[in-house]
C-alpha positions as a Markdown table, in Angstrom:
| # | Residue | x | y | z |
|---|---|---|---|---|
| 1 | Unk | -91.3 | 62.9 | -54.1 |
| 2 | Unk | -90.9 | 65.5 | -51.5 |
| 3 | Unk | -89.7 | 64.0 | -48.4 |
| 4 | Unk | -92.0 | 64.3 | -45.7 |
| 5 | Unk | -89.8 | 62.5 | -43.0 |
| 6 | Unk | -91.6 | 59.2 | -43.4 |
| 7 | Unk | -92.3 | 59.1 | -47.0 |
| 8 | Unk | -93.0 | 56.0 | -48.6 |
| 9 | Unk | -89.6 | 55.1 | -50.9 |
| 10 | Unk | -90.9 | 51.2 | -52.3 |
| 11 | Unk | -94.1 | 49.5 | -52.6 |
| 12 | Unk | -93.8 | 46.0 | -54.3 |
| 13 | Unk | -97.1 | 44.6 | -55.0 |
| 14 | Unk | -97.2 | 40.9 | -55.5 |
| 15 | Unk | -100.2 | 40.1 | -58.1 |
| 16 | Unk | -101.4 | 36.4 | -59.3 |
| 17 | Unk | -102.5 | 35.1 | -56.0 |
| 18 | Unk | -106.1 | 34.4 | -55.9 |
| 19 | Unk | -108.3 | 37.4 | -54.1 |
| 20 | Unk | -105.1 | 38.0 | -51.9 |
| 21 | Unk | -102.1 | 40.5 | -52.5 |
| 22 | Unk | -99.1 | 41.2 | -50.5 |
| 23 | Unk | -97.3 | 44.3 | -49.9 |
| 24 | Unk | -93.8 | 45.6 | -48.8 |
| 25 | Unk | -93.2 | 49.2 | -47.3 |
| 26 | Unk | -89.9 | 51.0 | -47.0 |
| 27 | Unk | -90.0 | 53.8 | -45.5 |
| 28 | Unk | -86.9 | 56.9 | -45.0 |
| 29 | Unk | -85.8 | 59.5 | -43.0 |
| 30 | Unk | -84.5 | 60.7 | -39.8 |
| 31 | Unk | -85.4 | 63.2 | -37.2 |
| 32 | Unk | -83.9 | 66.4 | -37.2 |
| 33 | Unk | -84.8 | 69.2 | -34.0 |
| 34 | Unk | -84.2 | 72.0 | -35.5 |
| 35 | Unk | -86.1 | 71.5 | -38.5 |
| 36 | Unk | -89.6 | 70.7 | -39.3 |
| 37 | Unk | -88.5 | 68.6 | -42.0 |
| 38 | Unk | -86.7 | 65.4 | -42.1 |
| 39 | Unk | -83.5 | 65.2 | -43.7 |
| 40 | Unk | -82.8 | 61.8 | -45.5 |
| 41 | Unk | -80.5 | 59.0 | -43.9 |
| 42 | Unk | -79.3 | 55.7 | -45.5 |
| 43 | Unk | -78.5 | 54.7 | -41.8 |
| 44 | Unk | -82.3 | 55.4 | -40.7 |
| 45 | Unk | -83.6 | 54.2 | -44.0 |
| 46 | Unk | -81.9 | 50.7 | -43.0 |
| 47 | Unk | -82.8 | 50.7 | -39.6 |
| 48 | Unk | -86.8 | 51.5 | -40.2 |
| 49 | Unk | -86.6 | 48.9 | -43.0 |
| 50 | Unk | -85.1 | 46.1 | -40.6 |
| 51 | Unk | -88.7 | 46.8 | -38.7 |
| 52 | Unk | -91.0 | 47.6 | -41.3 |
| 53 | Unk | -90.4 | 45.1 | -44.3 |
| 54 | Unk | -93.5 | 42.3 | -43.6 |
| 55 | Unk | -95.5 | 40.8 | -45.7 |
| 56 | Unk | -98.9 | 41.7 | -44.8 |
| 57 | Unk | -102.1 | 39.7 | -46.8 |
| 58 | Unk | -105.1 | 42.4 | -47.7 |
| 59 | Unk | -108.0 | 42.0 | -49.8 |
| 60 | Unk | -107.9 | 42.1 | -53.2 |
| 61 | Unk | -110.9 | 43.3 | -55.9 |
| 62 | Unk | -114.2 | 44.5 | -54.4 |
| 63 | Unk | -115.2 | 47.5 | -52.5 |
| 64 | Unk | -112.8 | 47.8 | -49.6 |
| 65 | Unk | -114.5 | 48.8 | -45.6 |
| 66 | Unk | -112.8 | 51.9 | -44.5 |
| 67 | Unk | -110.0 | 51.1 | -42.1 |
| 68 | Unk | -111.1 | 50.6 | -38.5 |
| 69 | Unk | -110.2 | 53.6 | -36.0 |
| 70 | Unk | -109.9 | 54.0 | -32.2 |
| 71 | Unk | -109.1 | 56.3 | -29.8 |
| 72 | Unk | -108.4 | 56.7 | -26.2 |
| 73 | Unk | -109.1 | 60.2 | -24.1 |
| 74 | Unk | -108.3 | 60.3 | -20.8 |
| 75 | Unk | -109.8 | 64.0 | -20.3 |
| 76 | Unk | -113.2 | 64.7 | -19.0 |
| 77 | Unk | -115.3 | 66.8 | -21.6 |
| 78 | Unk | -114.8 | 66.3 | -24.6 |
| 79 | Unk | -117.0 | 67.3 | -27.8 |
| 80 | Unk | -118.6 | 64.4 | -29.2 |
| 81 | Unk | -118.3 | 64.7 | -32.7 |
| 82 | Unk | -114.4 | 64.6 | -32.2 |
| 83 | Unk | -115.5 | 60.9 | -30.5 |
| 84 | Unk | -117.3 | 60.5 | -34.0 |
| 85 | Unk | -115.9 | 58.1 | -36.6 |
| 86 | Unk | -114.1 | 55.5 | -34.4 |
| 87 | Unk | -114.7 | 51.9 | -33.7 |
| 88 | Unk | -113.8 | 51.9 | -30.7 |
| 89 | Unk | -113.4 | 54.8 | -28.2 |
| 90 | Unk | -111.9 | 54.3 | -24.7 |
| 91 | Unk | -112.9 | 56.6 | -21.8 |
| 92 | Unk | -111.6 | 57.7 | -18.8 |
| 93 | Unk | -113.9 | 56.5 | -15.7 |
| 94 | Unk | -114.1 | 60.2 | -14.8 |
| 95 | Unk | -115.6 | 61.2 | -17.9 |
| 96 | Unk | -118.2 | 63.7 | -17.9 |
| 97 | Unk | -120.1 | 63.4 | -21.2 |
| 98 | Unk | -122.8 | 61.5 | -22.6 |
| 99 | Unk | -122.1 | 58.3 | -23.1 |
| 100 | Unk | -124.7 | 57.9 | -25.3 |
| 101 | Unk | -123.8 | 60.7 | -27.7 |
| 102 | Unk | -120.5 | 58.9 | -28.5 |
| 103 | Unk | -122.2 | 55.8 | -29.0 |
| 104 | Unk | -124.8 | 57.7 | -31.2 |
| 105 | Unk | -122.6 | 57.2 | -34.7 |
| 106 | Unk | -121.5 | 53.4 | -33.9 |
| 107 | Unk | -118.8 | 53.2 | -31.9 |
| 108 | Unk | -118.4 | 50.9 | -28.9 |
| 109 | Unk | -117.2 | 52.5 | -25.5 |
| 110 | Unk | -114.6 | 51.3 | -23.3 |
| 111 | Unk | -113.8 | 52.7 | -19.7 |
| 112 | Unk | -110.4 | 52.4 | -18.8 |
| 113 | Unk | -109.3 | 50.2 | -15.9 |
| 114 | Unk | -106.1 | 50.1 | -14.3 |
| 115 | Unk | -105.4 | 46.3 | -13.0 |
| 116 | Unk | -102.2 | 46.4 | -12.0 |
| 117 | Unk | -101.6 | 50.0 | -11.0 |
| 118 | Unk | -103.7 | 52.0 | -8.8 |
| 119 | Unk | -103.4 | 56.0 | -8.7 |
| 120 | Unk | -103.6 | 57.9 | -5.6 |
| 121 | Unk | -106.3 | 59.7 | -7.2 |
| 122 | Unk | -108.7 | 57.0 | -7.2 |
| 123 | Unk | -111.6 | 56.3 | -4.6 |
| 124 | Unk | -110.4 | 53.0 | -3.9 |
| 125 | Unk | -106.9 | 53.8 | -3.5 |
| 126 | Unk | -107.2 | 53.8 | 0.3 |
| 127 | Unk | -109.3 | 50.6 | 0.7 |
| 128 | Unk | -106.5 | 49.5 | -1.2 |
| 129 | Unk | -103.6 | 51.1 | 0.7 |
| 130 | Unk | -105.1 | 49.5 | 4.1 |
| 131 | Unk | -105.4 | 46.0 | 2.6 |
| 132 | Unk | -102.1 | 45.8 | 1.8 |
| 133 | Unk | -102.3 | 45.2 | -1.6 |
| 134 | Unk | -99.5 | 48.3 | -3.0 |
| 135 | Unk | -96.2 | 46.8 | -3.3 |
| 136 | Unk | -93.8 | 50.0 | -5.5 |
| 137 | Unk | -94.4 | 53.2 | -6.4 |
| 138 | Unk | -93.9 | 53.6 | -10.6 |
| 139 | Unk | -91.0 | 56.1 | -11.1 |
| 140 | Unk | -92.5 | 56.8 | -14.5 |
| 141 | Unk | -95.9 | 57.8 | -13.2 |
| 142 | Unk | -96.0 | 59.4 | -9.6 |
| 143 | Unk | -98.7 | 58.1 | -7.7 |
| 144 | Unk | -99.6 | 55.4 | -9.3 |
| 145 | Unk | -98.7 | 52.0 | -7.0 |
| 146 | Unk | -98.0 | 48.5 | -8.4 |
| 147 | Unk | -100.4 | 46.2 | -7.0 |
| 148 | Unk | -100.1 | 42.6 | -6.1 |
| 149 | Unk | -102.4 | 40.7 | -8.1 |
| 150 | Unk | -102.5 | 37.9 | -6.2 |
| 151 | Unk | -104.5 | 39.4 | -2.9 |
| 152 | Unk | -107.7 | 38.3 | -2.8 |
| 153 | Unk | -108.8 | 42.0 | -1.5 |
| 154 | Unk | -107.3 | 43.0 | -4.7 |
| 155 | Unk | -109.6 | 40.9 | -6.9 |
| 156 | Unk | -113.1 | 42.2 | -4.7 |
| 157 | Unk | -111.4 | 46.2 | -5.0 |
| 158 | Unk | -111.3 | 45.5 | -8.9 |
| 159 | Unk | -114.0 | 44.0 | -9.6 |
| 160 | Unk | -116.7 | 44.9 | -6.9 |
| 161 | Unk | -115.8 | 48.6 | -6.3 |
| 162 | Unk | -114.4 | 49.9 | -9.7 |
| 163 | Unk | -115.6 | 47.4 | -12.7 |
| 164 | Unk | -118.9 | 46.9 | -11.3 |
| 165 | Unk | -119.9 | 50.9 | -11.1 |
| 166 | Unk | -118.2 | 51.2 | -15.0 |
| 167 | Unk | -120.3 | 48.4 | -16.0 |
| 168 | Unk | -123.7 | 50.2 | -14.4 |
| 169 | Unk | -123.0 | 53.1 | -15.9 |
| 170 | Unk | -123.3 | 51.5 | -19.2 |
| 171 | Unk | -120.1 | 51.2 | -20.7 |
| 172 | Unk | -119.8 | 48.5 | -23.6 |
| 173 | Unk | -116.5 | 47.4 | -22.3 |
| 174 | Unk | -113.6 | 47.6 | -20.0 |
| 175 | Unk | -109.8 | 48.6 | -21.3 |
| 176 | Unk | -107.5 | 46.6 | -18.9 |
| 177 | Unk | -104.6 | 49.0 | -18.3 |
| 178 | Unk | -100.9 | 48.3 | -16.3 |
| 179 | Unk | -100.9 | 44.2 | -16.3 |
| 180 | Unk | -97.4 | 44.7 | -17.4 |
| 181 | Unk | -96.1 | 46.2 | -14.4 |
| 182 | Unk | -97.6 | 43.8 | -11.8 |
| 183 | Unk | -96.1 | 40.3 | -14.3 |
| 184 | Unk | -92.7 | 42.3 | -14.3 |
| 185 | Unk | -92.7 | 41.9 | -11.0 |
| 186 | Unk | -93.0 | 38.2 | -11.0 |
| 187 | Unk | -90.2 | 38.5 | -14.0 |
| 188 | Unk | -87.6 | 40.4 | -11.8 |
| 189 | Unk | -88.4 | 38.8 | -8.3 |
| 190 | Unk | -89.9 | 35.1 | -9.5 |
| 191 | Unk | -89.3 | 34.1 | -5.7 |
| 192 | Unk | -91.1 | 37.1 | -4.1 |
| 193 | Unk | -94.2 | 37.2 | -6.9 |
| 194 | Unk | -94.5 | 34.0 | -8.3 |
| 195 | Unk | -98.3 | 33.4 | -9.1 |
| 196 | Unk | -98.6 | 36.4 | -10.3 |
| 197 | Unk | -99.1 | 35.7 | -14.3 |
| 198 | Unk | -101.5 | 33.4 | -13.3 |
| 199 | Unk | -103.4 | 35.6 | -11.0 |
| 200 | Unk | -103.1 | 38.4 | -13.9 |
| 201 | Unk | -105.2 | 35.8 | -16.2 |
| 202 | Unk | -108.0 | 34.5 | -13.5 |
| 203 | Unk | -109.0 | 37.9 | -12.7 |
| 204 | Unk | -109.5 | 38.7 | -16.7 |
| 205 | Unk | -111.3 | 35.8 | -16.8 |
| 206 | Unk | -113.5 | 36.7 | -14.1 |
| 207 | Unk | -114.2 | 40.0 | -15.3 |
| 208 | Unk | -115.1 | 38.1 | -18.6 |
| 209 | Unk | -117.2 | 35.3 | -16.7 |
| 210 | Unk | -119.1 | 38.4 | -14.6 |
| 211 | Unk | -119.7 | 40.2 | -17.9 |
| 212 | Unk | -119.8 | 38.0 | -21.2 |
| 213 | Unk | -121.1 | 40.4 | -23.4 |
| 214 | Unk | -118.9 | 42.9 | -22.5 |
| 215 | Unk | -116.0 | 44.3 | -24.6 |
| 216 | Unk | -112.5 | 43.6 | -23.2 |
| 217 | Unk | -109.4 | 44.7 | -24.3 |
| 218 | Unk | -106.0 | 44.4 | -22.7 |
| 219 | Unk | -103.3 | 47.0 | -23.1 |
| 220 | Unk | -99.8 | 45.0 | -23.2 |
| 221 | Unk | -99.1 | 41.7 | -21.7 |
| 222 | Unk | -98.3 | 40.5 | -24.7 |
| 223 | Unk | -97.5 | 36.9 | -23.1 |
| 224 | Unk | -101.3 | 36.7 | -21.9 |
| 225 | Unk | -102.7 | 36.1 | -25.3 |
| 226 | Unk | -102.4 | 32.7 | -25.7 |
| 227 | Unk | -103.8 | 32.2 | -22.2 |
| 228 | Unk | -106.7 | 34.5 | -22.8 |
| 229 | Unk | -107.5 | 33.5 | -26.3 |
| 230 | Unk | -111.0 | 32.3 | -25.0 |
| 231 | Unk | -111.2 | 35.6 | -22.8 |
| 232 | Unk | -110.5 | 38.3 | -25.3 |
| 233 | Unk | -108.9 | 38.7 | -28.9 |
| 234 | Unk | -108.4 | 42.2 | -28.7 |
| 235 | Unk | -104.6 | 43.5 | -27.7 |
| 236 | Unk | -103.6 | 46.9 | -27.5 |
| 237 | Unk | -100.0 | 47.7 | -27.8 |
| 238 | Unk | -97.9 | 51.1 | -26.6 |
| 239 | Unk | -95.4 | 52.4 | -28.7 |
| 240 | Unk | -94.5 | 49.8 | -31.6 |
| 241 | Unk | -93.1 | 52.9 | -33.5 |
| 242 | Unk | -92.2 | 55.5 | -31.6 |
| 243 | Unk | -91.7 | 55.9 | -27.6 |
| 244 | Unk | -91.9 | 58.6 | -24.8 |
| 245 | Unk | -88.5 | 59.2 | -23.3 |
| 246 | Unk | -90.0 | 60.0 | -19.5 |
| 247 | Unk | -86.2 | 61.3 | -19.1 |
| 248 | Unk | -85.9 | 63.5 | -21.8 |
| 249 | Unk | -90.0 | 64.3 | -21.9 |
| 250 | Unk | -90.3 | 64.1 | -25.8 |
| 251 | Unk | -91.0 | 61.2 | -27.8 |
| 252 | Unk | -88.5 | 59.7 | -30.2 |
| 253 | Unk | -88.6 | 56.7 | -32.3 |
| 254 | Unk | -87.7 | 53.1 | -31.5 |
| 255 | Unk | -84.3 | 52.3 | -31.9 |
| 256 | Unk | -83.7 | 48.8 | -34.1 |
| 257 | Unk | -83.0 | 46.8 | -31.2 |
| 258 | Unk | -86.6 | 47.8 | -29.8 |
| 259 | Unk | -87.8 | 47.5 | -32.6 |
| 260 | Unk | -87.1 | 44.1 | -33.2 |
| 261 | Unk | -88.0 | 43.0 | -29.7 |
| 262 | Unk | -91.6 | 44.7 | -30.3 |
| 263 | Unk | -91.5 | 42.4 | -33.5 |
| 264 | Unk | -90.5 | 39.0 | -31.8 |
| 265 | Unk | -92.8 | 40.2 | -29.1 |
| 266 | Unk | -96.0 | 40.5 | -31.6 |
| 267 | Unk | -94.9 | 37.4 | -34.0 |
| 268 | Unk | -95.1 | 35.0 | -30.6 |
| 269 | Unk | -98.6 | 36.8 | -29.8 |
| 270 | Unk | -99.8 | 36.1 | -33.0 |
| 271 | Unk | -98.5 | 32.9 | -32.7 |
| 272 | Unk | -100.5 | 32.1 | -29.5 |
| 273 | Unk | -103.8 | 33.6 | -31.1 |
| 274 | Unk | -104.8 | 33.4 | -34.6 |
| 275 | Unk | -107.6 | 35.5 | -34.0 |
| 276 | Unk | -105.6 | 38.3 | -32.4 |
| 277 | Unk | -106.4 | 41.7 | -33.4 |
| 278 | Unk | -103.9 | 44.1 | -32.3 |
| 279 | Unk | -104.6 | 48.0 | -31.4 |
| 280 | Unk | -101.8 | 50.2 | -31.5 |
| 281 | Unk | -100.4 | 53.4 | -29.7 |
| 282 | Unk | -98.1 | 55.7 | -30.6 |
| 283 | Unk | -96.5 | 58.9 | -29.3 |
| 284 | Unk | -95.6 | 61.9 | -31.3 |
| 285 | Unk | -95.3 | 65.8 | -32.1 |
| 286 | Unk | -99.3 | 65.5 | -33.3 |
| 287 | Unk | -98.0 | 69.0 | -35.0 |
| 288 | Unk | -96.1 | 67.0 | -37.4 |
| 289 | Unk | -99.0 | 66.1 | -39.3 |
| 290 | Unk | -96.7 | 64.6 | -42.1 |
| 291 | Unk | -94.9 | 62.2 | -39.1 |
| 292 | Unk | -98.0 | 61.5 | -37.7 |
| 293 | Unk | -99.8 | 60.9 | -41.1 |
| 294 | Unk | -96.8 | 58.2 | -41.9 |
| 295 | Unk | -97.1 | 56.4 | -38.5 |
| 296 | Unk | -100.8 | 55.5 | -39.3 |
| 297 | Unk | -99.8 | 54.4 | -42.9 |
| 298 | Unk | -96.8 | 52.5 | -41.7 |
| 299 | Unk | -98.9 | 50.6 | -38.6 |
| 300 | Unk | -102.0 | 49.7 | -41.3 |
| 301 | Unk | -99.9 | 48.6 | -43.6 |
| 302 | Unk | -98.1 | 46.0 | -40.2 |
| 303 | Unk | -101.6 | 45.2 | -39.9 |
| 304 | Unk | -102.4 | 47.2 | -37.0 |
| 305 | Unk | -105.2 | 49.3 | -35.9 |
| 306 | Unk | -103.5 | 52.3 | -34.9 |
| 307 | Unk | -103.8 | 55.7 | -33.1 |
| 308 | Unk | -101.4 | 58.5 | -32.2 |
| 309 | Unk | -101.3 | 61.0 | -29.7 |
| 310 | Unk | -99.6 | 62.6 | -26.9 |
| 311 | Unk | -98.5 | 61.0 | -23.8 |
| 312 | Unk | -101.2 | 62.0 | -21.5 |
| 313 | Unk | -104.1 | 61.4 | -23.8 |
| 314 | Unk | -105.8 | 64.0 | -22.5 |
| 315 | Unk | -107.3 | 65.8 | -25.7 |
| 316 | Unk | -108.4 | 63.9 | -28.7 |
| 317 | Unk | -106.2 | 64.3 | -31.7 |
| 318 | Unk | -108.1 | 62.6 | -35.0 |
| 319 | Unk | -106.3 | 61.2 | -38.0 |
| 320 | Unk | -104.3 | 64.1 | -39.8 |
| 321 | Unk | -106.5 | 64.5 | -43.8 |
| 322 | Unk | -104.1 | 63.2 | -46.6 |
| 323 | Unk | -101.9 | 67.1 | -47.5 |
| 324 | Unk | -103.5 | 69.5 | -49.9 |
| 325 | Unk | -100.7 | 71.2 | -52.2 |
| 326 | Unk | -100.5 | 74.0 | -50.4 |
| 327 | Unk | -99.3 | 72.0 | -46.6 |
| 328 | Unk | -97.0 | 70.1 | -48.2 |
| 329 | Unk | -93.4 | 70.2 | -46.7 |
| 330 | Unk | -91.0 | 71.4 | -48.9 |
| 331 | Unk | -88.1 | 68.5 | -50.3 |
| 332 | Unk | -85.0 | 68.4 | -47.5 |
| 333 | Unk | -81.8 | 68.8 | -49.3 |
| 334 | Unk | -79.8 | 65.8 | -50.1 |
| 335 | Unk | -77.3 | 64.5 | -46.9 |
């Protein structure tokens, strides 16, 4: 089998269990810059196997649904028959097109919203600046300011002057962005934020209260599930696979020690929700169409719904078509 710098190396299919069968995934190789193939590595094959070996339950016998898709665009125009053929499709408030359109072939629309961050760039940044509610600049993202969570003037911003115009618009749902950053806070300062976990899940459940037939999904806090298993079941989750390395501006994968914090990290979510369903997104070359190709397998076969893309989502990249013979890598020589 040629190797294609994730290729699939074991598959062990466990039959005799009633309707149900279990699968196990290895997958090899390591990257290599100066090539656009991966050369093969007992050392990576070990270390992506620590991470990926889980025993995943799928249905067996009958016709299967076609795996669910999502996306997330943060650009303003975009075509929308490359919005086409997703579930789900998440939107940047500043989105130009027709709503409508995208919703046209079945797909349920999110508008991103940004609950513990705010951007300069926003309308309500300086309502927000003059209330007092910015506490730290990110370093990773210029321009966009913790918020404190806890400040009532926060909770009216967020919900009066930027959910309420999202939801008039018509939007199906909201896609709660940057809760992580504000419940770090109370993490690395408990004395200077504390309340701040619990303010993080009052003002998802207001949104939820305000709008109960909306859609809500929450990108990271992990932690929150359990406490918002009435609110929402649906978790997305940033770079489970690979990474962007803001310092060396490329992304790379996860080494194993991330990897299996990721991993403890989703077991205790699951653990905390049994009806979790978890979204995933991953960075990557989206020219490596074999990598990117072996990201989606590897994350559907963790049970994931995945997507991959660039770091600043801001063009639509759709699942790479299984190869045809003649854009096959060729085999990498042997280490």
């Amino acid at each position: 089998m040629p190797n294609t710098g994730f290729a699939p190396i074991l598959c062990v299919a466990a039959g005799h269990l009633p309707a149900r069968c279990v699968k196990v995934v290895l997958l090899s190789g390591r990257p290599d810059r100066t090539r656009s193939t991966w050369t093969a590595s007992l050392a990576w094959r070990w270390a992506v196997a620590t991470w990926l070996v889980a025993l995943t339950a799928c249905s067996c016998g009958g016709p299967q649904r076609p795996p669910e898709r999502w996306t997330v665009f943060y650009g303003v125009e975009a075509p929308p028959e490359l919005l086409h053929g997703h579930d789900i499709v998440v939107l940047d408030p500043g989105y130009r097109g027709d709503l409508g359109a995208v919703r046209s072939k079945g797909a349920k629309v999110l508008a991103y919203l940004s609950l513990g961050e705010l951007n300069r760039q926003r309308e309500t940044f300086g309502a927000a600046e003059r209330a007092g509610v910015l506490v730290r600049e990110n370093p990773n993202w210029p321009g966009a300011f913790v918020v404190d969570l806890r400040h009532p003037a926060w909770t009216a911003i967020a919900v009066q002057e930027m959910a309420l115009p999202l939801q008039a618009r018509g939007f199906d749902g909201l896609f709660l962005d940057t809760l992580d950053s504000a419940l770090a806070l109370e993490r690395e300062a408990p004395d200077n934020y504390r309340g701040m976990r619990q303010a993080a899940v009052a003002l998802v459940t207001h949104l939820r209260a305000r709008w109960p037939d909306s859609v809500l999904m929450v990108n990271g806090a992990l932690e929150l599930t359990g406490e918002l298993r009435e609110v929402t079941a649906a978790f997305a989750i940033e770079s489970t696979f690979t990474t962007w390395d803001f310092q060396a501006k490329q992304a790379r994968l996860l080494r194993p020690d991330e990897r299996a914090a990721s991993l403890k990290r989703q077991q205790a979510a699951r653990a905390a929700n049994l009806a979790l369903r978890l979204y995933t997104l991953d960075y990557w070359d989206v020219e490596d169409r074999a990598g990117v190709r072996a990201i989606y397998a590897a994350q559907r076969q963790a049970g994931f719904v995945p997507y991959v893309a660039t770091i600043a989502l801001d063009r639509v990249v759709p699942e790479p078509a299984q190869p045809s013979a003649e854009d096959a890598p060729q085999a990498a020589a042997p280490p």
